[in-house]
C-alpha positions in Angstrom: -43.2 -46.6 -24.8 -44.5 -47.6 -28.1 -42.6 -50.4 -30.0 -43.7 -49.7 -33.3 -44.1 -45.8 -33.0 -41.5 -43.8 -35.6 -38.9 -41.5 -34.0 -40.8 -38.7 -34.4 -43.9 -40.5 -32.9 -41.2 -41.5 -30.0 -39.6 -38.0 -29.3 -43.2 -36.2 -29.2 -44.7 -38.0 -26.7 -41.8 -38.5 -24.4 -41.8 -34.2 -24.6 -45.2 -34.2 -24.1 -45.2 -36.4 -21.1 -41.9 -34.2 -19.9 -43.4 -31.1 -20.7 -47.4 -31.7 -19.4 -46.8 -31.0 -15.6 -45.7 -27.4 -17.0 -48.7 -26.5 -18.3 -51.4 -27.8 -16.1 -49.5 -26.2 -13.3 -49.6 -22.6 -15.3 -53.3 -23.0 -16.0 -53.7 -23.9 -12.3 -52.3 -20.5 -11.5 -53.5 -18.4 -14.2 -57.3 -19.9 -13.2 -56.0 -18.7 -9.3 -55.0 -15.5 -10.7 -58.1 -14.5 -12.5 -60.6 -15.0 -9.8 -57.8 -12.4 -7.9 -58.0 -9.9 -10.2 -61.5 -10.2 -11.4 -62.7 -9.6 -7.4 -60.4 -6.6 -7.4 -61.8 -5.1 -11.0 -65.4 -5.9 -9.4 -64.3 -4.0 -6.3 -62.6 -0.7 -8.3 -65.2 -0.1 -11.0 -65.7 3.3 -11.7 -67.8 4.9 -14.4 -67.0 2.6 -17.5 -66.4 -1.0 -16.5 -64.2 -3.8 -18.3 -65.8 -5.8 -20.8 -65.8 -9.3 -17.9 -67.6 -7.0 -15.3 -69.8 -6.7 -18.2 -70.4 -9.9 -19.0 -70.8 -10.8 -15.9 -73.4 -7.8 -14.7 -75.5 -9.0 -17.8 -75.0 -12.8 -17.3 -76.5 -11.9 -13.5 -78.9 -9.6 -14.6 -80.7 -10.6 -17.8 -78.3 -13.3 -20.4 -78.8 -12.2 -23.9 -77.4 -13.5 -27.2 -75.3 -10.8 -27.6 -72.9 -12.0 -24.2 -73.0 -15.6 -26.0 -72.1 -14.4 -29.4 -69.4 -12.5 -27.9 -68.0 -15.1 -26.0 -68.4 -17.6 -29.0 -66.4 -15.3 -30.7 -63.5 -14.9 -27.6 -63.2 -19.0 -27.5 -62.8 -19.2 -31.5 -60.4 -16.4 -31.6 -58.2 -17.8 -28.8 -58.6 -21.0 -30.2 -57.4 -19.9 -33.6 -54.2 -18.5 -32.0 -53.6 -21.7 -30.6 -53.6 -23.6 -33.4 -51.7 -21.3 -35.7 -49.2 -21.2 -33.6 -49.2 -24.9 -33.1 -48.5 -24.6 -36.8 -45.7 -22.4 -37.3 -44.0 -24.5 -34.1 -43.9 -28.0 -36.1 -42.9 -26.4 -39.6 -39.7 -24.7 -37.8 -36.8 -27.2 -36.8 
């Protein structure tokens, strides 16, 4: 542990060294989970596909900036999320 480290320097990293297996393991399985469903969305397409067979089709077929733009824009919004709610966590006790 740290020596010189505060108490709150000392109580978050010994939660997040308890608490990291958690969510590696759930990003493990979610990864797992995804490639699951995605073959089974690519296999029961119909008429009007998802927006990540899209992606995907267009990615294969001919990559414009559209598909970057739009996953630019997927990353910053989940990213956003992340980090608001990272903030309303720490202000409440």
């Amino acid at each position: 542990m740290l020596l010189a480290a505060s108490d709150v320097e000392r109580k978050r990293l010994r939660h997040v060294l308890d608490l990291l297996p958690a969510p590696t393991g759930s990003a493990i399985v979610a990864l797992l989970i995804s490639f699951e469903n995605f073959n089974t969305t690519l296999m029961l397409v119909g008429s009007d596909p998802p927006l990540t067979i899209t992606m995907y089709d267009r990615m294969r077929e001919d990559s414009t900036p559209v598909i970057n733009a739009v996953s630019l824009f997927l990353m910053l919004g989940l990213i956003s999320v992340m980090a608001q709610r990272d903030r309303t966590a720490e202000k409440s006790p």
